[in-house]
N, C-alpha and C positions, 0 to 999 in steps of 0.2 A: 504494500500500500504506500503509496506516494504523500509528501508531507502536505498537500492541498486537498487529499480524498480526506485524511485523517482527522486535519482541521473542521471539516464540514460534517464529518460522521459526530468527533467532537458538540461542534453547534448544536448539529439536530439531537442529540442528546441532554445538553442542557437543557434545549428549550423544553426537551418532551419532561423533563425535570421540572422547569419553571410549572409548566401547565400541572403537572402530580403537585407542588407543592403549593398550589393556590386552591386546589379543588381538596387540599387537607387543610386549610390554614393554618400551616405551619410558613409560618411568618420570617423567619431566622435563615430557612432554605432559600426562601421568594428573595429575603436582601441580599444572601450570595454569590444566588446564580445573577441577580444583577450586575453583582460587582462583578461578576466574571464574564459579563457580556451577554451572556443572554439573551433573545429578542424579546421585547416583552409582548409583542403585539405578532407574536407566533397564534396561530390556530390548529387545531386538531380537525380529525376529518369533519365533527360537524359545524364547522367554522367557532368552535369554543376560543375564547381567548383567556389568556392568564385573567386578566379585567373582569369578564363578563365570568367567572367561575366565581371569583370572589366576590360579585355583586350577587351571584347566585345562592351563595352558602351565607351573605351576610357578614362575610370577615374585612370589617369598619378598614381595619387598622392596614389589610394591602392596600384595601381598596385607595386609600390616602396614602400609601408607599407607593404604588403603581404610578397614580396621580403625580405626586412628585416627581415622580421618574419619566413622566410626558408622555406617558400610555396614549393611546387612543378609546378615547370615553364614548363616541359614537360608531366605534363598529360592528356591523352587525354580526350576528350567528348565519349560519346559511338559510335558518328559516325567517330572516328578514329582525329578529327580535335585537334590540340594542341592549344597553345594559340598564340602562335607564327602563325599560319596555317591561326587562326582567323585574327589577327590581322593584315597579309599581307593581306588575302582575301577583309577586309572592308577600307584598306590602311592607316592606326594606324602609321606614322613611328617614333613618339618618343616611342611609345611603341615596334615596331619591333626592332631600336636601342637599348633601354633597355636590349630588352631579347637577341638578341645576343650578348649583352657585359654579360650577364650573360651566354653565352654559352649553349643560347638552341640551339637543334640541327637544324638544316635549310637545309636538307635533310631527316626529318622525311617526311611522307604519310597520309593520313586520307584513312579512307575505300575502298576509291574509286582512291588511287593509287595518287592522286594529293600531291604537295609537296609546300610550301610556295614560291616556284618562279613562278611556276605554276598559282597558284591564282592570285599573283601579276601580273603576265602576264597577265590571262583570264582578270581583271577588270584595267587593265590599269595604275596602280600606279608603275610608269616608275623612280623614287626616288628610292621605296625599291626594286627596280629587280635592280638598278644600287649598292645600296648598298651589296643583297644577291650577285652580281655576284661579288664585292668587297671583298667578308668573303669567296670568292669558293666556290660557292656554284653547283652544279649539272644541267646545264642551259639544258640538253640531255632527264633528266629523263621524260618517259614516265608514262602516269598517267594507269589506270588497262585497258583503250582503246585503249592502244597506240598513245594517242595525247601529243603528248611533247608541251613546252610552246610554242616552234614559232607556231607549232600549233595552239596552243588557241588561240594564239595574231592573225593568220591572221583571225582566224571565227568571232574575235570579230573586227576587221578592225583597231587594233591598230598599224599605220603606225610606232611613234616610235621606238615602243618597238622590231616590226618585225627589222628595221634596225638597232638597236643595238644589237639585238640578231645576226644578221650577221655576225657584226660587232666581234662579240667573237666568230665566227667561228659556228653559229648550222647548222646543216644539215639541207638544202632547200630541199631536197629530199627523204627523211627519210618519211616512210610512213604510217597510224594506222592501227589498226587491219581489216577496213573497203578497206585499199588498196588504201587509201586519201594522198595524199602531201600536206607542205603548198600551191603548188598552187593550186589545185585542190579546194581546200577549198577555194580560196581566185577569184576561178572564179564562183566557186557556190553561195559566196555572191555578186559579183558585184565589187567587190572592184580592182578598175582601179588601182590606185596608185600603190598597194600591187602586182597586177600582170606584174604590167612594170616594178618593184622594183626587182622581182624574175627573170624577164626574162633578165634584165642587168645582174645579177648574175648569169647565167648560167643553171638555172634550167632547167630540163629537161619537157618539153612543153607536149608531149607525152605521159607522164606515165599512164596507167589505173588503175583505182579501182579496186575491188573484183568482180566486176558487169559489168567491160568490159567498162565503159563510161572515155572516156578520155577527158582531160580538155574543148574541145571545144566543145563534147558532152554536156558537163556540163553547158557551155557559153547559147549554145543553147538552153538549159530546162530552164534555166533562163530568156532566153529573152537578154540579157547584149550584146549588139549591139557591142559597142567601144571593148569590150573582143575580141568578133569574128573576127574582121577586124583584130585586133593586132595578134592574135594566127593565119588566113592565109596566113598573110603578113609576119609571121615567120615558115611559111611551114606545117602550122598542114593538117593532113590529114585529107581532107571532106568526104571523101568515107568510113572511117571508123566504124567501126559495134561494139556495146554492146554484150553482152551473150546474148540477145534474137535478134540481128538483128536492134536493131534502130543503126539510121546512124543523125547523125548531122541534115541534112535535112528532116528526116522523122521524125524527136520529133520537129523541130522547122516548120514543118505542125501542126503537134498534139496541137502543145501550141497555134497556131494560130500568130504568128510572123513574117507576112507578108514582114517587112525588112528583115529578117533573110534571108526568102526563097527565094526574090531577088537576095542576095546576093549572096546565094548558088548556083542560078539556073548560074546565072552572070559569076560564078566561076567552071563552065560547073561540078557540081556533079552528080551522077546518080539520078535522077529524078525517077528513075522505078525502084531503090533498093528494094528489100522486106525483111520486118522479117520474123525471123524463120517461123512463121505463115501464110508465103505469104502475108500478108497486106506490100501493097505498099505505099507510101505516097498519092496519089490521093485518094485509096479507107479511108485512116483514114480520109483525107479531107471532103469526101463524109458521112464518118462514122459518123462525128462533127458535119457536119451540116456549114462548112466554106467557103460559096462561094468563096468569094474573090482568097482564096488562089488554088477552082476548076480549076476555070477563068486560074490561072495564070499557071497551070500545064498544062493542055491543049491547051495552047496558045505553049507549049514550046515544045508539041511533046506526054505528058504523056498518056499511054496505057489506053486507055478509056474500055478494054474490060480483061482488066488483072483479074486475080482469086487468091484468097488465097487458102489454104489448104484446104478450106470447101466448093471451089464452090462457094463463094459469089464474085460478082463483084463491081463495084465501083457503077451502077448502082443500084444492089439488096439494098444497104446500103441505098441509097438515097430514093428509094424507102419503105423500112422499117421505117425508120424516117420521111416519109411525105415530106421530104424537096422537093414541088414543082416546087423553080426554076432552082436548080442541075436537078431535073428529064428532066424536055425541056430543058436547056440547053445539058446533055448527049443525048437525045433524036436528039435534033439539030442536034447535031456531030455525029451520025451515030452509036449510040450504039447500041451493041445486047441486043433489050430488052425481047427477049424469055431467054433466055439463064439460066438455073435452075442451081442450088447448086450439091454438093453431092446425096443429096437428092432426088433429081428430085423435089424441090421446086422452080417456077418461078417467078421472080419480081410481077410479079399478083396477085399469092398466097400470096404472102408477104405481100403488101399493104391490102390484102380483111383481113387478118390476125390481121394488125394491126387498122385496120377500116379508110383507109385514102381514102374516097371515090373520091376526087378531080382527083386523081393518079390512085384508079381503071379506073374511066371513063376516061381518057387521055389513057391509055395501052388501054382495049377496043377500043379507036377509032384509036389506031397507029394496031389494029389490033393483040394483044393479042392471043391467044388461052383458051378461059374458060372452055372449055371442058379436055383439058389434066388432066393427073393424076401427084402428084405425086408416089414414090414409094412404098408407101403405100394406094395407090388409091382412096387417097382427092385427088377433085376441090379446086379448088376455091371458087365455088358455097357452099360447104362442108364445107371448113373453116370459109369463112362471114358468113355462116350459123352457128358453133358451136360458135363464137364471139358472136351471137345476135348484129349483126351489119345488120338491117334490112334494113336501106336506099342501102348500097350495096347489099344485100339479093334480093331487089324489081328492082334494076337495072338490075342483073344479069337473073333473074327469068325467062324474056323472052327472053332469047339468050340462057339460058345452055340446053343440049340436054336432055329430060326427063329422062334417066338410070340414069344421075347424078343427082337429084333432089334427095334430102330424101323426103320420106311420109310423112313428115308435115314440109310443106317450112317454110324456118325460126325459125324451134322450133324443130329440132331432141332431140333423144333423150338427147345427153349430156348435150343440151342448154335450155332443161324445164324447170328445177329447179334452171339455174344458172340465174343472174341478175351481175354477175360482166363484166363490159364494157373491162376488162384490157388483155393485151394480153393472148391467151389459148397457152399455154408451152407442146408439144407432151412429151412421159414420156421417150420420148428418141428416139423413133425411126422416128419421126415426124418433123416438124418446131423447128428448134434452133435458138433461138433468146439472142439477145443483150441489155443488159441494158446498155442505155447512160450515167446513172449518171456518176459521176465520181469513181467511184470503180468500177463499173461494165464494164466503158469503160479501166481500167487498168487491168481486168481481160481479157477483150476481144483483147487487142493489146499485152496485154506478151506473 
């Protein structure tokens, strides 16, 4: 090795030295490897510097040896954070005072558009945001999402900080790229305080998101009870509809928020609203599997016999997911239980479909039809037959009329080879069916 390899292997060793003994605050190493040269404003591969490790861990005394030694106070990490940036974010404030007497900037950004009042906002160190706003600091600027600090401050429920930021005048109504306010944010978390805070100040109750849900949409999806009375009792509108058609009332069905929909029904809302899709609130009710809240729609008047876009009724739903005590309950009340889809598929089909034998045999005795086709000219008998769902299969067997029977009951041809119990899905032209889970039922109510 040559005495200029040596030299430089030498350096990169100290410095990788420097950076270990800042990120330990041992102080005694950090002054030596100075004296011996050292770079101070060396980085590691995530652009750490000696500087920004000791602003990190909070160790005063490099941080003002560094400083002396004419470090670099505003350079960033590779994810755009300064040291100043850190130091608000983790709430450091003899070292955030420090560095702006040394005139770091307090309006720089890290990557993602956030700016040291920002941080100090989102995590609550209510000291150095009174300080930043003290030096002027930019209490407005939005971060690359469009959430300015009152922003942050009300997602994170910091009552303070949201009232001092008022306090200096930020805009309560200022909105992010999502089409969010601080209220809007501050009913999606629950946060009472923050939303009776904003409604003294004038804030506009009303405003929608990008997605159509307006604050008491929002109140509703939540659940947040004390939100909802406070937002009616200041005139929000219940009848109000998202970009696909939810309405207040029909997601605080969907969520299952039995006060909610008291309160709703109470506050005479439309009860038989539908989304774009025609699902009505009863039929998601029925969809969910939520008695309680059946009970309470059809006690109130709701359309027991209403259709989405596809032909399914509130019964078809009840029926598909087996839920046998919606089915005699709707059955009670006079529902039509012939009554088929787009498709010419009928609650009967549906049940033998999804093998809910309880429910087939209850339609058989309310008097069914198991000979009908649908539009593709399956039974009934056809479908619990391609299920291999043979206890319906041996029910049906002696009631369907022989043309409908396949040549080998119980075992046509598509259901020889198959042994899966799970629903059989047409390839399109057939039975469209519904998965409950929860994705599959947000695919099915959008």
């Amino acid at each position: 090795m040559d005495e200029t390899s040596f030299i430089f292997l030498s350096n990169d060793l100290e410095n990788n030295q420097l950076i270990q003994a800042c990120r330990e605050g041992d102080q005694s190493i950090v002054a030596l490897l100075i004296d011996r040269g050292a770079d101070i404003n060396t980085t590691d591969n995530n652009g750490n510097t000696p500087f920004s490790l000791s602003c990190y861990f909070g160790y005063i005394d490099i941080v003002n040896l560094l400083i002396d030694n004419g470090c670099d106070i505003n350079k960033p990490e590779n994810n755009g954070m300064t040291p100043l940036i850190i130091a608000c974010e983790i709430g450091l404030l003899p070292i955030v005072a420090r560095l702006i007497e040394r005139v770091a900037d307090i309006n720089t950004t890290d990557n993602d558009g956030n700016t040291p009042f920002t941080l100090s906002c989102e995590y609550d160190n209510i000291n150095i945001a009174n300080l930043l706003m003290d030096k002027g600091c930019d209490i407005l600027k939005p971060n690359n999402n469009g959430m300015t600090p009152l922003m942050n401050a009300c997602v994170r429920g910091h009552l303070s900080i949201v009232v001092r930021l008022i306090e200096r005048g930020a805009d309560i109504n200022t909105t992010a790229k999502n089409g969010k306010t601080p209220f809007s944010f501050s009913c999606e978390y629950g946060y009472i305080d923050k939303v009776n805070l904003l409604i003294d100040k004038g804030c506009d109750i009303h405003k929608p998101d990008n997605n159509g849900m307006t604050p008491l949409i929002i109140a509703c999806v939540g659940g947040y009870m004390s939100i909802v009375v406070g937002l009616i009792s200041r005139g929000a509108d219940i009848n109000t509809t998202d970009n696909v058609g939810n309405t207040p009332f029909s997601l605080s069905c969907e969520n299952g928020f039995i006060n909610i929909v008291n309160l709703l029904i109470d506050e005479d809302c439309d009860i038989n609203n539908h989304k774009n899709n025609g699902m009505a609130p009863l039929m998601i009710a029925c969809f969910l599997g939520l008695l309680p809240i059946v009970i309470r729609l059809i006690e109130r008047g709701a359309d027991i016999n209403i259709t989405d876009n596809d032909g399914n009724t509130p019964f078809s739903f009840s029926c598909e997911y087996g839920d046998i005590d919606i089915v005699n309950l709707l059955i009670d009340k006079g529902c039509d239980i012939h009554k088929p889809d787009n498709n010419g598929i009928t609650p009967l089909m549906i049940a033998c479909v999804r093998g809910h034998l309880p429910i087939v045999a209850r339609l058989i005795e309310r008097g069914s039809d198991i000979n009908i086709t649908d539009k593709n000219g399956e039974t009934s008998f056809t479908w619990a037959s391609k299920g291999g769902y043979n206890d319906i299969v041996n029910l049906l067997s002696d009631k369907v009329s022989d043309e409908n029977k396949p040549y080998d009951v119980g075992k046509p041809p598509l259901a020889k080879d198959c042994n899966n119990k799970d629903l059989v899905i047409d390839d399109g032209t057939g039975i469209q069916t519904h998965d409950r889970n929860v994705t599959g039922m947000w695919q099915t109510l959008a």
